[in-house]
N, C-alpha and C positions, 0 to 999 in steps of 0.2 A: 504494500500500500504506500502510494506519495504520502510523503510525509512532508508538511508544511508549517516553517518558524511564524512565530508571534509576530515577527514586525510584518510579514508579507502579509498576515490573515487582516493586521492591523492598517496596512496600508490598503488592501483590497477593502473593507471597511470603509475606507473617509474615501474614495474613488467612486464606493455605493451612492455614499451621504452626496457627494456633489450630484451624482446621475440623478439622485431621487428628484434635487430640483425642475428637473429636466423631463420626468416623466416616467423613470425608472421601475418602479414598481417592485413586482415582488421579485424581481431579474437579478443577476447574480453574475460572476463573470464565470465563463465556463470553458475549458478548454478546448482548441480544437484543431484538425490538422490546418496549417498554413498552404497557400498556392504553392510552395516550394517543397511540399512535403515536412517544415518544419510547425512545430508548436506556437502557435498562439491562444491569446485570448479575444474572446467576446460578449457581448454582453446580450443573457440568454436569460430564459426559465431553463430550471435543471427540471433531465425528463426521467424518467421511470429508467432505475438503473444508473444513475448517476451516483458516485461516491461524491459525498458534498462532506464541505470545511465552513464551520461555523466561528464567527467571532461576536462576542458578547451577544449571544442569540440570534443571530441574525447569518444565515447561508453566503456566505461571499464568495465561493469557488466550487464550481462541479467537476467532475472528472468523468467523463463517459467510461460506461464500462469494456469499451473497446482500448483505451487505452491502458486499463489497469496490470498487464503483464507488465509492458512498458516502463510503469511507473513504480511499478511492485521495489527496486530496489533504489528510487532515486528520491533525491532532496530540492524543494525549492525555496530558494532563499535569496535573499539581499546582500551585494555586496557592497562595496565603501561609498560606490555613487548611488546607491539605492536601484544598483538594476537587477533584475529579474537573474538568477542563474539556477540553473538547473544540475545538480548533479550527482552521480553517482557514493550511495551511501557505502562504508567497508563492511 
């Protein structure tokens, strides 16, 4: 299972709080393949089968169950500039 740090779930979080402005809803960001075959995000309802990450109550990141082998041994996290990295746990 991904496994996902505090500052990422916390920054996914206040990225929600601005969307909500905007029309948001119960949406969440959720993973998905990118045009290049890489990982991105978007901002989705998580559907039936989604591994979802909660911060202070609230679902901020789905993971489709297609990716879960994938993800089964990796980490994502923040690093000094605050980007997004992905990577493998030991």
């Amino acid at each position: 299972m991904l496994t996902v740090t505090e500052p990422v779930l916390k920054q996914f979080d206040r990225a929600l709080s601005r969307a909500d402005e905007t029309g948001a809803g119960s949406r969440c960001l959720r993973l998905v393949r990118g045009h290049d075959a890489s990982l991105s995000l978007t901002l989705e309802t998580p559907e039936p089968g989604d591994t979802t990450y909660e911060y202070e109550g609230r679902t901020v990141l789905a993971v489709p169950e297609a990716f879960a082998g994938f993800c089964a041994d990796k980490m994502l996290d923040m690093d000094e500039q605050g980007r997004l990295v992905l990577t493998r746990q030991a």
